[in-house]
N, CA and C atoms as a LAMMPS dump frame, in Angstrom:
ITEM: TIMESTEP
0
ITEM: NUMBER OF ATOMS
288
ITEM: BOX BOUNDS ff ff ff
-5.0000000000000000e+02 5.0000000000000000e+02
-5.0000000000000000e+02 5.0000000000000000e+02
-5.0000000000000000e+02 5.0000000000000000e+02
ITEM: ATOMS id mol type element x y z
1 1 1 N 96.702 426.143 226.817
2 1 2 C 97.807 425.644 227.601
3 1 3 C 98.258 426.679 228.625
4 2 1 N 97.928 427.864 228.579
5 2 2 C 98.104 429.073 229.328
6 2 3 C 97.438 428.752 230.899
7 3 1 N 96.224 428.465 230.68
8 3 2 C 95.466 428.314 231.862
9 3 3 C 95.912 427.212 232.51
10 4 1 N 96.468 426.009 231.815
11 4 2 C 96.761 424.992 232.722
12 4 3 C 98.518 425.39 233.072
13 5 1 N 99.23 426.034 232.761
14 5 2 C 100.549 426.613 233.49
15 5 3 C 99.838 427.116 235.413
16 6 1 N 98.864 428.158 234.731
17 6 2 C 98.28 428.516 235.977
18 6 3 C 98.094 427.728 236.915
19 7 1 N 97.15 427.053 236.688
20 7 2 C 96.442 425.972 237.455
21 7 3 C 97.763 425.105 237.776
22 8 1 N 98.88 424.691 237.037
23 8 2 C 99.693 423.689 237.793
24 8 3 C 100.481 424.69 238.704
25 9 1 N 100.782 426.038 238.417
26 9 2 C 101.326 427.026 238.717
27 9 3 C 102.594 426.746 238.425
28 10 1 N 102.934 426.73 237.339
29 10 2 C 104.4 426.437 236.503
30 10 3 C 104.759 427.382 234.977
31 11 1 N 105.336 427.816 234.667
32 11 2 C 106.155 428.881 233.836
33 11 3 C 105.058 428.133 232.288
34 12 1 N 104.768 428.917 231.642
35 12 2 C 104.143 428.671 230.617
36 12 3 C 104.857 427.896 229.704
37 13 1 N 106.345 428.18 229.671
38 13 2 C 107.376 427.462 228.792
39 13 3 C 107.545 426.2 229.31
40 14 1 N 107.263 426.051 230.684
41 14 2 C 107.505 424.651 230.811
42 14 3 C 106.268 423.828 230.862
43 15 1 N 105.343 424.332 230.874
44 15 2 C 104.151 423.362 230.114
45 15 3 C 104.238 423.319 228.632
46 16 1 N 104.548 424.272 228.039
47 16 2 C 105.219 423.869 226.415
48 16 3 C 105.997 422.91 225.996
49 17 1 N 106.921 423.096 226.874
50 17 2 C 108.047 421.954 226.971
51 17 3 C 107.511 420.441 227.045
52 18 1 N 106.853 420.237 228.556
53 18 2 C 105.917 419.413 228.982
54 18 3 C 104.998 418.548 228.259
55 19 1 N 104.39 419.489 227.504
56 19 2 C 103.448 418.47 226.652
57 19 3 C 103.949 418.361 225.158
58 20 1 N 105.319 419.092 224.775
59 20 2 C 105.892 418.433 223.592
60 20 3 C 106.169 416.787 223.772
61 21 1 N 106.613 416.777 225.17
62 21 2 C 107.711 415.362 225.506
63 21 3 C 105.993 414.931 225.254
64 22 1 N 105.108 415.075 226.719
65 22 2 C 104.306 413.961 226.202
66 22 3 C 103.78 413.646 224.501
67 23 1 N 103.911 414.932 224.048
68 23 2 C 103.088 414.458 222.702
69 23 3 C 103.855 413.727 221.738
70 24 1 N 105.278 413.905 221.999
71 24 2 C 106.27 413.094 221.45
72 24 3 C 106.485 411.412 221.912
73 25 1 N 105.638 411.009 222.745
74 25 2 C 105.126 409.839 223.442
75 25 3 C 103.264 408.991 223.129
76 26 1 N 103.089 410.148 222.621
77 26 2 C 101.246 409.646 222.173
78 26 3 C 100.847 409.562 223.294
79 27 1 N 100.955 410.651 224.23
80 27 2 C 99.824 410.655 225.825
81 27 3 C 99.12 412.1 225.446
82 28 1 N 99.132 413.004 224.797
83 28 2 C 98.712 413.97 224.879
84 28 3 C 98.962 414.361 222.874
85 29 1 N 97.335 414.971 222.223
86 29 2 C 97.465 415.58 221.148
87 29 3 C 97.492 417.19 221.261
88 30 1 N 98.332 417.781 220.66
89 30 2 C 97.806 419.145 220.661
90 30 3 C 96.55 419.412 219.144
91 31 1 N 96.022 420.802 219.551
92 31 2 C 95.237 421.336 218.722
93 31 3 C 94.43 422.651 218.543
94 32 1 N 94.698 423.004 217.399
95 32 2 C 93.844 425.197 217.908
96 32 3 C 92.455 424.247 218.055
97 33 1 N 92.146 425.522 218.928
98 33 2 C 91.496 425.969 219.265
99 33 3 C 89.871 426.153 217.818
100 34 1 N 88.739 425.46 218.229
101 34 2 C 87.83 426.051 217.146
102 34 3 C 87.092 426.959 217.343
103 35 1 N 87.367 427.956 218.418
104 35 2 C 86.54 429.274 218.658
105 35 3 C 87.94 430.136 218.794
106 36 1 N 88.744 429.883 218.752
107 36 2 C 90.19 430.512 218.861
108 36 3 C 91.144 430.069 218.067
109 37 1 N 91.681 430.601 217.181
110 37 2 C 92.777 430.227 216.405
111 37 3 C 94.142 430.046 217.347
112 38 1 N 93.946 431.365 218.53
113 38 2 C 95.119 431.981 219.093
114 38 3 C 95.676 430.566 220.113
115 39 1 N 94.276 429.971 220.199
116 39 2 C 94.61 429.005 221.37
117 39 3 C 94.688 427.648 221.277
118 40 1 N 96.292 426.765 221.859
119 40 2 C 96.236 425.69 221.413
120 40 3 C 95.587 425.262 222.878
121 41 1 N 95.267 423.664 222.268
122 41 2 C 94.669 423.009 223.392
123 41 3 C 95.386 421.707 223.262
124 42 1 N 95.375 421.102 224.459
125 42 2 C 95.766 419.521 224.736
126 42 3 C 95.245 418.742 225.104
127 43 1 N 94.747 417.607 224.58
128 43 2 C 94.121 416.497 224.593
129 43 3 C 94.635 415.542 225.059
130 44 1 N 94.721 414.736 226.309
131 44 2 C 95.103 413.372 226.807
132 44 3 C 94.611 412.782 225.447
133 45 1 N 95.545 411.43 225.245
134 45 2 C 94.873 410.497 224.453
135 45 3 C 94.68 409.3 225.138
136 46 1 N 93.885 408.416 224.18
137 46 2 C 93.683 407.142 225.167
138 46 3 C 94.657 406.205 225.561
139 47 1 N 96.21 406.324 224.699
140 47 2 C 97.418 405.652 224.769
141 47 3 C 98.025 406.235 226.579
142 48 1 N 97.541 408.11 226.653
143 48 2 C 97.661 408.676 227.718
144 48 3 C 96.956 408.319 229.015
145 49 1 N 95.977 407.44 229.226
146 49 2 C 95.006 407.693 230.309
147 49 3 C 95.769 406.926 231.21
148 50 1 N 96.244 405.607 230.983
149 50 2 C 96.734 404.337 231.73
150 50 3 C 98.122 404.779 232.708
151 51 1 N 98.618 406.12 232.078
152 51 2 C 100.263 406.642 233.164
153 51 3 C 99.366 407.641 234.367
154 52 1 N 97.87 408.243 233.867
155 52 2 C 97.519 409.144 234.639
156 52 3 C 96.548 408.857 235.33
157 53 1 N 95.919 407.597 235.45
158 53 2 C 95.969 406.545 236.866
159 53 3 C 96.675 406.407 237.939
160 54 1 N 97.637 405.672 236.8
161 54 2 C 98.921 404.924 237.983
162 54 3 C 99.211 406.082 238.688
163 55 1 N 99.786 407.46 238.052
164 55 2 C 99.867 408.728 238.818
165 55 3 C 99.256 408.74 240.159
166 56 1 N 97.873 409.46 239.363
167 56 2 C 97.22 409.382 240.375
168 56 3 C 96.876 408.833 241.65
169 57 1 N 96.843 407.247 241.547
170 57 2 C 96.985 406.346 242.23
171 57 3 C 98.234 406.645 243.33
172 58 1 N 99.436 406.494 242.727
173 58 2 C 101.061 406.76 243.515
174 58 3 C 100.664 408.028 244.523
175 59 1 N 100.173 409.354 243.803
176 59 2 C 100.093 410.733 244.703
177 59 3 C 99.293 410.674 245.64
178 60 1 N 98.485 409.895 245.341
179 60 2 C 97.25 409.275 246.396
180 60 3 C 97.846 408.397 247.855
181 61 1 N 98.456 407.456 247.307
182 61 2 C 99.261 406.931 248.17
183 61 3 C 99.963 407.679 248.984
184 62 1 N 100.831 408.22 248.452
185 62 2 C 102.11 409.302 249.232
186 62 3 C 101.407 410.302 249.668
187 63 1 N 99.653 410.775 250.039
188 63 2 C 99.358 411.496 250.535
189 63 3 C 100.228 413.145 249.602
190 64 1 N 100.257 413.252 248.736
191 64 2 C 100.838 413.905 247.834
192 64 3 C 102.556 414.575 248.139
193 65 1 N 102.898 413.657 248.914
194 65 2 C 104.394 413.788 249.801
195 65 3 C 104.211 414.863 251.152
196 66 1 N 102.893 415.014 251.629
197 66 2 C 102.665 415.582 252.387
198 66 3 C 102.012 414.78 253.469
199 67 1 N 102.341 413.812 254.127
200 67 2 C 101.47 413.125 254.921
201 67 3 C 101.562 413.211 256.229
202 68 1 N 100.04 413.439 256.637
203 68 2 C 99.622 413.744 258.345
204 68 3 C 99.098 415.144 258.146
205 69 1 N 99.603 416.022 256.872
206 69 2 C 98.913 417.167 257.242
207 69 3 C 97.516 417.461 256.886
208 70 1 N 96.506 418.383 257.983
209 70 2 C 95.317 418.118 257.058
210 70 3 C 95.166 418.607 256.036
211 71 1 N 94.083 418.287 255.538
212 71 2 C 93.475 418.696 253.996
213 71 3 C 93.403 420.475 254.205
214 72 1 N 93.009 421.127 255.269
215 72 2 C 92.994 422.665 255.171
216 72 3 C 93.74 422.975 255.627
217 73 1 N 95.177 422.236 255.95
218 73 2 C 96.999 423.132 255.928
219 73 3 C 97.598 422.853 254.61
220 74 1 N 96.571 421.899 254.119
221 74 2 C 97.735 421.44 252.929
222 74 3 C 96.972 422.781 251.683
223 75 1 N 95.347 423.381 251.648
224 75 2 C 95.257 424.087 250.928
225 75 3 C 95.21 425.82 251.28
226 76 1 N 95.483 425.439 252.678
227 76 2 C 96.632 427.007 253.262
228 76 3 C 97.897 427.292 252.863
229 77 1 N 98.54 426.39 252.661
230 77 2 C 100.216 426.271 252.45
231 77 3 C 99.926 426.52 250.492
232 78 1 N 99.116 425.827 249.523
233 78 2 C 98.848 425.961 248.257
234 78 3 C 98.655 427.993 248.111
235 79 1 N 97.765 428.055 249.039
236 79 2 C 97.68 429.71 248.758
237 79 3 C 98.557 430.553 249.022
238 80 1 N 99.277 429.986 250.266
239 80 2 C 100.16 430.954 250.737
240 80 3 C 101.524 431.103 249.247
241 81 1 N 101.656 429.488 248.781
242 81 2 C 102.596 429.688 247.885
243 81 3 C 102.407 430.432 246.862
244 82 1 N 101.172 430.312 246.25
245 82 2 C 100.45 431.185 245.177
246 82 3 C 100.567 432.548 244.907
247 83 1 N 100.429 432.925 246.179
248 83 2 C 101.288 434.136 246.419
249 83 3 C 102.006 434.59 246.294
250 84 1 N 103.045 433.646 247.067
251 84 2 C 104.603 433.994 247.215
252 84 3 C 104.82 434.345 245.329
253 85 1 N 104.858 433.554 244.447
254 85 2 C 104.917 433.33 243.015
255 85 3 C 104.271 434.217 242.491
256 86 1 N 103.106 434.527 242.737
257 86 2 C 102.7 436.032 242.024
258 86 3 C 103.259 437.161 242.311
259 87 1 N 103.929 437.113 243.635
260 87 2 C 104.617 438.447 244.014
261 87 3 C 106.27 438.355 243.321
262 88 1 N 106.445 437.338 242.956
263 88 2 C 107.874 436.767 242.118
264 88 3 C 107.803 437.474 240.855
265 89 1 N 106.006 437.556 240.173
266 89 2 C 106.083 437.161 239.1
267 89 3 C 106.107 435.778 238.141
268 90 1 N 105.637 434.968 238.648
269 90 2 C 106 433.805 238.208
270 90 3 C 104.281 433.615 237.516
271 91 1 N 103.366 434.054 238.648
272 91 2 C 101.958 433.903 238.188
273 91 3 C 101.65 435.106 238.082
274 92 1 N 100.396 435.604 237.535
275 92 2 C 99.969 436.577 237.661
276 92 3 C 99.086 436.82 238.771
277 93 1 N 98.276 437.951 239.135
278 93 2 C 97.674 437.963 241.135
279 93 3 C 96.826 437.287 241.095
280 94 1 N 96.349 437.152 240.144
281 94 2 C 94.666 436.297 239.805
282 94 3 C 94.92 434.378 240.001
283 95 1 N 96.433 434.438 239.718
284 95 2 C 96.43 432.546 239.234
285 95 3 C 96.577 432.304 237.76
286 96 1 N 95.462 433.172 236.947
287 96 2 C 95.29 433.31 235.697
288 96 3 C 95.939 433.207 234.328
């Protein structure tokens, strides 16, 4: 769950948070890790797939609330923020 904080680039506690609610909903199972004890993992379930469509679908639509810009300002503006947040502290320099 560490790596996907990264990747959404959001506080580790609030992907904790995050996938309690979903798992408290049956969209997501947690589970260690079987090469890692240390590490839990999260599993969409199949009760989960049908909200992360429609999602998808909606962000798709709304051009991800960014619309008209191109595809290489919209993943200039992603790095530049990436940044900004690692230099916060929020991420580490890597993303990681």
């Amino acid at each position: 769950m560490g790596k996907m904080g990264a990747r959404l680039m959001v506080h580790p506690a609030a992907v904790t948070n995050a996938i309690g609610k979903l798992e408290q909903r049956g969209l997501v199972r947690r589970s260690m890790s079987p090469e890692d004890r240390r590490v839990v993992l999260a599993t969409i379930t199949d009760h989960g797939r049908t909200p992360v469509a429609e999602a998808t679908e909606a962000l798709n639509e709304a051009a991800f609330g960014l619309p008209g810009l191109r595809p290489e300002l919209t993943a200039s503006l992603v790095g530049m923020l990436r940044k900004v947040r690692a230099l916060t502290g929020d991420l580490l320099p890597d993303g990681e």
